[in-house]
C-alpha positions as CSV (number, residue, x, y, z in Angstrom):
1,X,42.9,-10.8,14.6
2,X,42.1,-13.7,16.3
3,X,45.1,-15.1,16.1
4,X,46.9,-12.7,18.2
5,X,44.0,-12.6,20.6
6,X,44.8,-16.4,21.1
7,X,48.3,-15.6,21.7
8,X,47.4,-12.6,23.9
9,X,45.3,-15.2,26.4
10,X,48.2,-17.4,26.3
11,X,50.9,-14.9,27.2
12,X,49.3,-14.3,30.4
13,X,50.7,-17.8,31.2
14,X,53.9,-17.9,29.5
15,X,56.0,-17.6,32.5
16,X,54.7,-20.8,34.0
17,X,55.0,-22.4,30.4
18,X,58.5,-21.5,30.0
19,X,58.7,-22.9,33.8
20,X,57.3,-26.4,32.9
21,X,57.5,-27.4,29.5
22,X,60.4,-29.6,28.7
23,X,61.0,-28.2,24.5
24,X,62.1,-32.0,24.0
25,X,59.0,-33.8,25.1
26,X,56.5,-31.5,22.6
27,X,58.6,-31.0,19.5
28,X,57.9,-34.3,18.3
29,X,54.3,-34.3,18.1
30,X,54.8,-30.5,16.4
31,X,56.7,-31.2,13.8
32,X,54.4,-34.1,13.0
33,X,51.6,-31.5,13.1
34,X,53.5,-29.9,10.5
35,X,53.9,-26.8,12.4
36,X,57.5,-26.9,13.7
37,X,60.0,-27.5,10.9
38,X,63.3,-29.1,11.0
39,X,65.2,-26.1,10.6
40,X,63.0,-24.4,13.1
41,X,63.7,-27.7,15.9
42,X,67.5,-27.2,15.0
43,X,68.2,-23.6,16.2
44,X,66.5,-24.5,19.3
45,X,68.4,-27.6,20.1
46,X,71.4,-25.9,18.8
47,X,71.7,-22.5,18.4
48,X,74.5,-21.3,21.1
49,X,72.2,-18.9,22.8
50,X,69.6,-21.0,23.7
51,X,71.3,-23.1,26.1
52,X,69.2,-22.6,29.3
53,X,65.4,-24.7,28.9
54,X,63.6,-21.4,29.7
55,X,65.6,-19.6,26.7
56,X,64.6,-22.6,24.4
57,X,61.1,-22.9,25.6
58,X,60.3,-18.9,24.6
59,X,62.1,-19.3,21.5
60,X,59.3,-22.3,20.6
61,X,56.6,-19.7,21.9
62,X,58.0,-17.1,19.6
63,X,57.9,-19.6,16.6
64,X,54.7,-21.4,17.0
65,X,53.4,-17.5,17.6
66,X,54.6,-17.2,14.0
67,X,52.6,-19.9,12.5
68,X,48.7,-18.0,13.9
69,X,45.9,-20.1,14.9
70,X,46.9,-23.4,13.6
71,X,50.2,-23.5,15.9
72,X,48.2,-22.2,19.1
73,X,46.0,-25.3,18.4
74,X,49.1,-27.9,18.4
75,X,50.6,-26.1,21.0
76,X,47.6,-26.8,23.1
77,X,46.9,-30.3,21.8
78,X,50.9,-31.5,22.7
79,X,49.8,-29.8,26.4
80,X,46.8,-32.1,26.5
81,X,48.8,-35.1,25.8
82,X,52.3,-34.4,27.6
83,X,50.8,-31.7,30.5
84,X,47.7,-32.2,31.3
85,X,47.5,-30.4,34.7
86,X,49.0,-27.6,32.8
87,X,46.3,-27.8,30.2
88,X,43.2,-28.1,32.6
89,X,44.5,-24.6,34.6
90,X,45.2,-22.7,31.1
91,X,42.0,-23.9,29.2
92,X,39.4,-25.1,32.2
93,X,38.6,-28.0,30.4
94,X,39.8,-31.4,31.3
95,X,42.3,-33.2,29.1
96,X,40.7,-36.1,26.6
97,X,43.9,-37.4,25.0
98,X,46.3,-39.4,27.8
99,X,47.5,-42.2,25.1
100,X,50.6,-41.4,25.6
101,X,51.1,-41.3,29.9
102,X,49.1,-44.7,29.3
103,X,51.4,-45.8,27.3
104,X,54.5,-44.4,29.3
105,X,52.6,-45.7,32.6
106,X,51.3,-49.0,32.0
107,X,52.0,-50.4,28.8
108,X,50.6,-51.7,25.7
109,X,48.5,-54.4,27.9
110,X,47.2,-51.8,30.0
111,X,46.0,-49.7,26.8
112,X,44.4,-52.5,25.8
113,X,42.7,-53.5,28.8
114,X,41.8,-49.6,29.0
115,X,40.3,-49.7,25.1
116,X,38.3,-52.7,25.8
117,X,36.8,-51.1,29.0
118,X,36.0,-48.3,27.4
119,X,34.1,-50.6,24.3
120,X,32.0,-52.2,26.9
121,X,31.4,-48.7,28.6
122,X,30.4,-47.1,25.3
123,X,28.4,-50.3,24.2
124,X,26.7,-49.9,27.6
125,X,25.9,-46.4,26.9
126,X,24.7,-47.3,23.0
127,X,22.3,-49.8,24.4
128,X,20.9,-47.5,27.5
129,X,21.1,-44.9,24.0
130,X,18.9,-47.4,22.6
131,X,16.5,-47.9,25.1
132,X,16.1,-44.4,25.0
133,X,15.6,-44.2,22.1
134,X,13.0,-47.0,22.1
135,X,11.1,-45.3,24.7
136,X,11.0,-41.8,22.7
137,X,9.5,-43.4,19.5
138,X,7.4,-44.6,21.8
139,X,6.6,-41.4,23.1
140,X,6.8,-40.1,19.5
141,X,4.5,-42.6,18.2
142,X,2.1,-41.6,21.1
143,X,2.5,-37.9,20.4
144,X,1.7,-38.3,16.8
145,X,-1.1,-40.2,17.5
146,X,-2.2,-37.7,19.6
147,X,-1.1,-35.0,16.9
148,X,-3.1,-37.1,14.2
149,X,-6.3,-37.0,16.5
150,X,-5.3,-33.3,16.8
151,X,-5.2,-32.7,13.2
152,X,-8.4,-34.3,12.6
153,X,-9.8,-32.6,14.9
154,X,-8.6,-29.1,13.9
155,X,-9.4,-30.1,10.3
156,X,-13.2,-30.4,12.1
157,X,-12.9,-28.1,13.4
158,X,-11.7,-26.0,10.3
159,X,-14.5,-26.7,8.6
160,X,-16.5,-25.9,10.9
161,X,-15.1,-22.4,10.8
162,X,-15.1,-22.3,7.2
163,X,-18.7,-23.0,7.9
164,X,-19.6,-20.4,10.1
165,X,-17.1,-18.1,8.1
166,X,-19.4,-19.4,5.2
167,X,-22.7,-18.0,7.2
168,X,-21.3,-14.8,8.5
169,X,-20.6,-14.1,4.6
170,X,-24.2,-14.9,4.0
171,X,-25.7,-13.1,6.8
172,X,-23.4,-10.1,5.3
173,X,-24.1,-10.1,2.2
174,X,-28.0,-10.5,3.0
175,X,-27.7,-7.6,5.2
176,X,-25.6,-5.5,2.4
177,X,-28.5,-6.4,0.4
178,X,-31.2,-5.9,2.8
179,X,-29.2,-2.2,3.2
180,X,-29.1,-1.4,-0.5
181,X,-33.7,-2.3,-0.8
182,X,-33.5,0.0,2.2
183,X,-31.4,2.5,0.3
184,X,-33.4,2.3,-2.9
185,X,-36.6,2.2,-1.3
186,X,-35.4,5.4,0.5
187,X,-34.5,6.3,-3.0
188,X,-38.2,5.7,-4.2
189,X,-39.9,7.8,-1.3
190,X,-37.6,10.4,-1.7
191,X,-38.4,10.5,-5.8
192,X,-42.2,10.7,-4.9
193,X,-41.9,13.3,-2.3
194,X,-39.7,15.6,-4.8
195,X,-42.4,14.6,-7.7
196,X,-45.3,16.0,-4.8
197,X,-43.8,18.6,-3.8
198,X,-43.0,19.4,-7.5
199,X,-47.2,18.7,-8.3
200,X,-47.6,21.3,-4.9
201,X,-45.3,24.1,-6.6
202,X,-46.8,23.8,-9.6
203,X,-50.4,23.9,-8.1
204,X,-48.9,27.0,-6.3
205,X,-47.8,28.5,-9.6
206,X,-51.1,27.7,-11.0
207,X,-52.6,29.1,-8.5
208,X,-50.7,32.6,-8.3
209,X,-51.4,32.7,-12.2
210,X,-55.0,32.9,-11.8
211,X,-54.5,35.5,-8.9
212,X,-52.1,36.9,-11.6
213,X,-54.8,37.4,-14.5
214,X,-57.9,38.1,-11.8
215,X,-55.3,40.9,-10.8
216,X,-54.6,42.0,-14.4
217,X,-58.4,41.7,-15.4
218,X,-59.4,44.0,-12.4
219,X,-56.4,46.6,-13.7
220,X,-58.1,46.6,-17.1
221,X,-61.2,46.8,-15.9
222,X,-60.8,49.8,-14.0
223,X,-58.3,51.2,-17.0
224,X,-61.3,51.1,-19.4
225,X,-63.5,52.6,-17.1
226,X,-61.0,55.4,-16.2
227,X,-61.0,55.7,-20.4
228,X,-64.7,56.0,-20.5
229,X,-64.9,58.6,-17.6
230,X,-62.1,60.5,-19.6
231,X,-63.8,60.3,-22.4
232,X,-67.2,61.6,-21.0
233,X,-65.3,64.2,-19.7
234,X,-63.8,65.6,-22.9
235,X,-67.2,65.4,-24.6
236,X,-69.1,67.8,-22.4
237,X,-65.8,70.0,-22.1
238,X,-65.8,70.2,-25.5
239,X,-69.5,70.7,-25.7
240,X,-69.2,73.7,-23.1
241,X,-66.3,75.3,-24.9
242,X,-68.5,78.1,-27.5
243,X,-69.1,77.1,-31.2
244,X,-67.3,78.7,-34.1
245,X,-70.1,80.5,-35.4
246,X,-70.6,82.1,-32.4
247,X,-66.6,83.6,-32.2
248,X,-66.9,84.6,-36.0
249,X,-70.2,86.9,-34.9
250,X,-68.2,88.4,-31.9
251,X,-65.8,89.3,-33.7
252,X,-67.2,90.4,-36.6
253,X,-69.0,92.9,-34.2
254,X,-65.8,93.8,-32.6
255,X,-65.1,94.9,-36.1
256,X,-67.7,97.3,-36.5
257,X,-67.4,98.7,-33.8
258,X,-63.9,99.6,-34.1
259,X,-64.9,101.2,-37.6
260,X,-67.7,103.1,-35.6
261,X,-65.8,104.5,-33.6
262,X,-62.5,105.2,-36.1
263,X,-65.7,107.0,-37.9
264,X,-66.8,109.0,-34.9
265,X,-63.5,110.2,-34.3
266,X,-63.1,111.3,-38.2
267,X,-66.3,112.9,-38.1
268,X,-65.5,114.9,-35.1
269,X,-62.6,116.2,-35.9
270,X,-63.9,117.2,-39.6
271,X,-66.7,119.7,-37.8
272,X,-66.8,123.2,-36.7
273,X,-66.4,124.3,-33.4
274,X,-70.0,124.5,-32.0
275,X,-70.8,126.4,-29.0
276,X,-69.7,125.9,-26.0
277,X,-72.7,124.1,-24.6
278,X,-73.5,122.2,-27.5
279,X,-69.9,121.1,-27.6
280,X,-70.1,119.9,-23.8
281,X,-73.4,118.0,-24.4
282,X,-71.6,116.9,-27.3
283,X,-68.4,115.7,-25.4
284,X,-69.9,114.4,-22.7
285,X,-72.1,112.4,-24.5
286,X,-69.3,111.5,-26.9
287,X,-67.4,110.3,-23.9
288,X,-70.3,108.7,-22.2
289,X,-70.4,106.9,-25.5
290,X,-66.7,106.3,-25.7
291,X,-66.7,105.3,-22.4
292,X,-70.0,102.9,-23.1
293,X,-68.3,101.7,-26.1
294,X,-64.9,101.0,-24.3
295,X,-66.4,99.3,-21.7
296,X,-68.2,97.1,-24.1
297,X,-65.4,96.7,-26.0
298,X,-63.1,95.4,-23.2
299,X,-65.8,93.2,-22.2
300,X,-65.8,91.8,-25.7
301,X,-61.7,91.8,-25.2
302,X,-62.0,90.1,-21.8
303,X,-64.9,87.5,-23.3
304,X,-62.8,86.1,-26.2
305,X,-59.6,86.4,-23.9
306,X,-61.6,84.2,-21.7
307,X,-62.9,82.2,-24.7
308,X,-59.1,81.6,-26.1
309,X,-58.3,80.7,-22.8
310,X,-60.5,77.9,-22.3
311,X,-60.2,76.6,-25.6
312,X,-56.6,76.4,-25.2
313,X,-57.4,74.6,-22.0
314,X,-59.5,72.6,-23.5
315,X,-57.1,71.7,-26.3
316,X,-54.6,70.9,-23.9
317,X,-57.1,68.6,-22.2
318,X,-58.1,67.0,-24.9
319,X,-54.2,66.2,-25.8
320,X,-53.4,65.1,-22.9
321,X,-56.5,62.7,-22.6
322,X,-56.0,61.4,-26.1
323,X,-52.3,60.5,-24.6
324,X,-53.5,58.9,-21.7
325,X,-56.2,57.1,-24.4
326,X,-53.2,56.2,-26.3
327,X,-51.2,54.9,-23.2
328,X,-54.3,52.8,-21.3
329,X,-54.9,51.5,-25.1
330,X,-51.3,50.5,-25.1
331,X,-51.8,48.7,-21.2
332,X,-54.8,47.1,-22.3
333,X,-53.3,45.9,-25.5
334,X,-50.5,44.7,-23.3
335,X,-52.6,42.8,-20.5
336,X,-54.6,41.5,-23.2
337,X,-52.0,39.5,-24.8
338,X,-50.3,39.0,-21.4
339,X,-53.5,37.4,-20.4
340,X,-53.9,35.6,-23.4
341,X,-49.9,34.6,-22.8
342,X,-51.0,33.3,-19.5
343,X,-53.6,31.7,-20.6
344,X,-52.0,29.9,-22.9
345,X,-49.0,29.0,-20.9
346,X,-51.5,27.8,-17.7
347,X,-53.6,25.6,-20.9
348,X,-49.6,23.9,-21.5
349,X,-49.0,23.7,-17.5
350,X,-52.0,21.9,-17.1
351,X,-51.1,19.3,-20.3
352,X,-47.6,19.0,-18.9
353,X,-49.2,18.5,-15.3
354,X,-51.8,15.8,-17.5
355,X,-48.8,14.2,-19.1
356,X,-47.0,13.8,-15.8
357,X,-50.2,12.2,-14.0
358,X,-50.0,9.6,-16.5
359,X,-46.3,9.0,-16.7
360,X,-47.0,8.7,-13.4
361,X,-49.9,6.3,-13.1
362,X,-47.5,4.4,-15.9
363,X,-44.1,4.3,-13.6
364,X,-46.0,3.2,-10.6
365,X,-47.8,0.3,-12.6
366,X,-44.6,-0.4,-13.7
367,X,-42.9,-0.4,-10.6
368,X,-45.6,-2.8,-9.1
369,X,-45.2,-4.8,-11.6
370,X,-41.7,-5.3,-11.1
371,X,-42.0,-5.3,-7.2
372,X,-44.0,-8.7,-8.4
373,X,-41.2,-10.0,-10.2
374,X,-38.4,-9.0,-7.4
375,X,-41.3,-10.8,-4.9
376,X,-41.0,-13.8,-7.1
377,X,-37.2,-13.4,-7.9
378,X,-36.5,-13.3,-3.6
379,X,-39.2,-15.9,-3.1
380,X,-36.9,-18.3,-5.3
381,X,-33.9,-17.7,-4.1
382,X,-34.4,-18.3,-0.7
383,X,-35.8,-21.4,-1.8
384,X,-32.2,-21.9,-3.6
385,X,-30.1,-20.5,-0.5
386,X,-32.3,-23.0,1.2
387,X,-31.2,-25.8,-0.6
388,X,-27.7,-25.1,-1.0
389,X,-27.6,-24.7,2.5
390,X,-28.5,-28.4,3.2
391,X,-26.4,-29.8,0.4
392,X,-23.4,-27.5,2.3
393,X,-24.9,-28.9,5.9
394,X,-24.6,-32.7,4.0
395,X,-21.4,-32.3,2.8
396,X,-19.7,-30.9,6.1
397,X,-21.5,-34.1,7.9
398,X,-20.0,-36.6,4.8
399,X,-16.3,-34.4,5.8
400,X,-16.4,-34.7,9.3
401,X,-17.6,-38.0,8.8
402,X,-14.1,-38.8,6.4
403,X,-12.3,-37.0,8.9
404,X,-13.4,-39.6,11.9
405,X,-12.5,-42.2,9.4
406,X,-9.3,-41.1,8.6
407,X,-8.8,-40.6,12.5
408,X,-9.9,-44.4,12.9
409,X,-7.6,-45.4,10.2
410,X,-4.8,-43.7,11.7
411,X,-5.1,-45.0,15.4
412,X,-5.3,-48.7,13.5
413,X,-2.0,-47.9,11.7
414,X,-0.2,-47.2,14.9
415,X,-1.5,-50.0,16.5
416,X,-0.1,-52.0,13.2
417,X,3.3,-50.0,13.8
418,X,3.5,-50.6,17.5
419,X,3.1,-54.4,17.2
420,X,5.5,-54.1,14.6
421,X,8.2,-52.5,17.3
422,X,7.8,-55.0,19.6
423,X,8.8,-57.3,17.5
424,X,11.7,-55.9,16.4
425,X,12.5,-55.0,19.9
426,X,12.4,-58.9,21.2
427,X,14.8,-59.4,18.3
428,X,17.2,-56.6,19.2
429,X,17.3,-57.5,22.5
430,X,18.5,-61.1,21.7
431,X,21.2,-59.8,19.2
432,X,22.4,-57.5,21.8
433,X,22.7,-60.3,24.6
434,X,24.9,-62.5,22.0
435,X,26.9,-59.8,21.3
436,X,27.8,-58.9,25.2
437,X,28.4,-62.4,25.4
438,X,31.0,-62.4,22.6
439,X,32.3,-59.0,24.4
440,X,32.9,-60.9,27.7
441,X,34.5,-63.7,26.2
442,X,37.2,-61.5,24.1
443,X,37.7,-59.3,27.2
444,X,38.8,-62.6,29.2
445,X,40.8,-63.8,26.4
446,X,42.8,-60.5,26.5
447,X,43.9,-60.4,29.8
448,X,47.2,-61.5,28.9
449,X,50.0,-59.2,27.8
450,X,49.4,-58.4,24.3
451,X,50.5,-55.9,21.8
452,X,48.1,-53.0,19.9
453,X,48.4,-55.5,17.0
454,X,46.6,-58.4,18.5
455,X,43.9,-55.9,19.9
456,X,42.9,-55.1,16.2
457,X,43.3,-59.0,15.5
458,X,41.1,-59.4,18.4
459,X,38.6,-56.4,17.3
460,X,38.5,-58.0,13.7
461,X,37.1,-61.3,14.7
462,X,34.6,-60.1,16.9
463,X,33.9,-58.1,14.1
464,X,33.7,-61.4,12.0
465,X,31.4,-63.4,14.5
466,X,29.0,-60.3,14.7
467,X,28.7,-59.9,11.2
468,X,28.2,-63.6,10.6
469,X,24.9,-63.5,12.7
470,X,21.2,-63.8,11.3
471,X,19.9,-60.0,10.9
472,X,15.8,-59.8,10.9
473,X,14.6,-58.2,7.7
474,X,12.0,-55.7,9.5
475,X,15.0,-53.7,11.5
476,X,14.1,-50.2,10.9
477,X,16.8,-47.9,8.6
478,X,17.1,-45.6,11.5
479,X,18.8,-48.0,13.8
480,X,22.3,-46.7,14.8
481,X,25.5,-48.9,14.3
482,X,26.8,-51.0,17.2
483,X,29.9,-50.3,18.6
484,X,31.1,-54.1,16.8
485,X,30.5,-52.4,13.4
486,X,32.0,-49.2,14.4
487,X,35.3,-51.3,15.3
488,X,34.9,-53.2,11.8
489,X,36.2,-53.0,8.0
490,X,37.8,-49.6,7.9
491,X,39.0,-49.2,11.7
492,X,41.9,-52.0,12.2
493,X,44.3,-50.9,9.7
494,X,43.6,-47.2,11.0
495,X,44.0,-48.7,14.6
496,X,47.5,-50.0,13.9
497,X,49.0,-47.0,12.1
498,X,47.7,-44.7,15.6
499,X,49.7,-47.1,17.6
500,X,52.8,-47.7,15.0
501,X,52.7,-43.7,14.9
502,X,52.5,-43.6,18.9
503,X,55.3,-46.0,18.8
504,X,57.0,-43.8,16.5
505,X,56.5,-40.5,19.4
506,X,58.0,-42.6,22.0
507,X,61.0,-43.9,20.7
508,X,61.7,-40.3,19.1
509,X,61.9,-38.8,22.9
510,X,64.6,-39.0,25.4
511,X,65.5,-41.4,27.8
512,X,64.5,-39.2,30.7
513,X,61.0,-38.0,31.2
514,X,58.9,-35.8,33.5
515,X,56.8,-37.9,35.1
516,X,53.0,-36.7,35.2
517,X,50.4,-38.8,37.1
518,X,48.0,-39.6,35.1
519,X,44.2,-39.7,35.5
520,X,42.2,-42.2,34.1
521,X,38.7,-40.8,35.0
522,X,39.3,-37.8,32.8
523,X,40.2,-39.6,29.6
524,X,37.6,-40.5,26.8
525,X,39.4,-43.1,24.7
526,X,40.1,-40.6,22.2
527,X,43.6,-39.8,20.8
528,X,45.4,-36.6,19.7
529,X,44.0,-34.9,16.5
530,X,45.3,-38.1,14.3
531,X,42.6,-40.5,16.1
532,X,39.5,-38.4,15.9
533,X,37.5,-40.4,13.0
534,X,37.4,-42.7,16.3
């Protein structure tokens, strides 16, 4: 995908590619960058249909298109080097490879001349690099000074805060503490107001009890005197009500004079007829007697009707007052043993009430007892906190005191590592001022045509004579390379197979060129993707 947006960007400009490019000029340096073949470069040069430039240039285009990201790169890379105006208004970017038009322009002489000025450019730049970097350990050595004061005093500081964090857990926990007496003396008051209030219903109880059994001992009071009333009553009823004796007589009289008169009836009608008058003085006194004798008669009726009456009143009294005997014996019973139940159950109140009271007396001796020891227990742990406290308070002063030390220790180790720089600073600067020397002289030395060979020749002995100079033993492992080393050991024989490989590109293009001007200002010293490890 990104390939083809590559390709996409560049077709925008394939008109004015196919316009400038000369195919002969760039094939070279993509076949060497392996991604033109030789099969591919002959049907360009030779294929029948490709016989205008244009025609030859798309069908490169089209092939390179072929080979994806890697060909786009070359593509570009042969611009740089061959087209560089043409590079700078496709990509924006100005063209760092111009080896080749220095080459084609000037010479081998002028390439030289151009490498050396670019060494003392870049050795310029390494020791102003330098000096930077000289001042920013500086700067760094100041700043971690500064950051070690820093940290010494944050780690005061720390502990500082870990002490007042320390405090503010006491004061916490003292006042958590402090909460929970509160709470449990709340506890205690609310125990002995439930226990007195529990002593005031209990006095209440006791006290509607007694009201209770004066009540009940009034009720039976009046009960037995309603019995003896009752029974008062029933006497003298049955006093009043006539004897037996007497009923017997009554009617034993009743008696005779029914047979009286069942006699005077016989007897008259057993008689003769007497005269007239005697037989109305006899009738009328027969019926004044019957009449007498009736009248007495139903008195006597009436009196024992009157009799049966009121005994069977009387009965019926006394029934129902033995009942009511029966019942108020019952009540009385009843209060009695309730009153004795009462009695009983107030005499086991009052023992409970006499076993609390000295529970009582017994839990608060004990709890002023141990409101002694907790007084004691308080007393010495303050005096504990107390000391802990000041052997905390000593050992944050003995800290703060180590951390000053360490601060002090410190400061005197950069002072130690500063002089130490300076040294090594006056020796730097007096191997660099030999070696710009060296550089001057080998810079005069080459004025004269040379070849690429006798600039590595050249490169190696300066090389040589750098290498053969003291070194000081207290250069620091950070210090960068010179440019001298970079040019050393490994970088001659890579130096002469660049330019025995540019040789190579030249003699492999044609006779006749399109010249480009070149511009120096814009070139690095770099070469084309071969050359980078320089």
């Amino acid at each position: 995908m990104e390939d083809d947006e590559c390709w996409v960007q560049l077709e925008e400009y394939r008109l004015l590619l196919t316009k400038t490019i000369e195919p002969s000029q760039i094939t070279p340096y993509l076949r060497q960058c392996k991604v033109l073949s030789c099969d591919d470069e002959e049907q360009i040069f030779n294929d029948p249909n490709l016989v205008v430039r244009r025609r030859k240039v798309g069908a490169l285009l089209d092939i390179l298109q072929r080979t994806g990201h890697k060909g786009y790169v070359a593509f570009l890379e042969s611009l740089e080097l061959d087209y560089p105006r043409l590079y700078h208004k496709i990509t924006g970017k100005e063209p760092a490879r111009v080896f080749s038009i220095l080459v084609d322009t000037v010479g081998e002489s002028g390439l030289t001349q151009f490498l050396m000025n670019e060494v003392t450019r870049l050795q310029k730049g390494l020791q102003e690099e330098r000096r930077r970097r000289q001042e920013a350990a500086a700067a760094a050595a100041t700043q971690e000074d500064t950051v070690r004061q820093h940290q010494v005093r944050e780690r005061e500081l720390r502990k500082q805060q870990e002490r007042v964090h320390r405090m503010r857990e006491e004061k916490d926990r003292l006042w958590e503490e402090v909460r929970h007496l509160k709470d449990e003396n709340y506890s205690l008051m609310h125990d002995v107001t439930k226990l007195s209030e529990e002593k005031n219903s209990a006095l209440m109880s006791n006290r509607d009890l007694q009201l209770e059994i004066e009540k009940l001992k009034h009720c039976l009071m009046n009960a037995e005197s309603d019995s003896k009333i009752r029974t008062v009553k029933l006497k003298n009823a049955m006093e009043q009500r006539p004897s037996q004796d007497r009923m017997l007589q009554l009617q034993r009289h009743n008696h005779l004079l029914a047979a009286r008169i069942q006699e005077l009836e016989a007897s008259a009608q057993g008689t003769a007829p007497a005269p007239l008058d005697q037989e109305r003085l006899s009738s009328e006194s027969l019926e004044d007697y019957k009449q007498h004798s009736q009248a007495q008669h139903q008195e006597l009726v009436n009196n024992i009707y009157t009799l049966r009456k009121d005994l069977h009143d009387a009965e019926a009294l006394r029934d129902r007052y033995l009942e009511a005997n029966e019942v108020l014996d019952l009540k009385c019973t009843t209060l009695k043993k309730d009153a004795k139940m009462y009695r009983d159950r107030m005499e086991g109140i009052l023992k409970q009430m006499d076993e609390v009271i000295r529970e009582r007396d017994k839990a608060i001796a004990s709890r002023e007892e141990y409101h002694q020891e907790n007084c004691r227990g308080l007393q010495e742990k303050d005096q504990y906190r107390k000391q802990i406290r000041e052997l905390g308070e000593r050992c944050d002063e003995l800290q703060v005191q180590l951390f000053r030390t360490e601060g002090e220790v410190i400061a005197l180790q950069t002072r130690l590592h500063r002089h130490t720089c300076s040294q090594h600073d006056k020796s730097q600067t007096s191997e660099e001022d030999c070696k710009d020397k060296l550089t001057k002289a080998s810079s005069v030395e080459l004025q004269s045509p040379t070849s690429g060979e006798y600039d590595v020749c050249i490169a190696s002995q300066d090389h040589q004579l750098c290498a053969g100079e003291p070194r000081e033993e207290n250069i620091s492992a950070e210090r960068a390379p010179s440019v001298d080393e970079v040019l050393g050991c490994s970088k001659p024989r890579l130096r002469c197979n660049i330019y025995y490989r540019r040789k190579r590109v030249l003699r492999s293009k044609p006779t006749w060129k399109e010249h480009t001007p070149c511009h120096l200002d814009n070139s690095s010293g770099s070469d084309n993707t071969d050359t980078d490890g320089m």
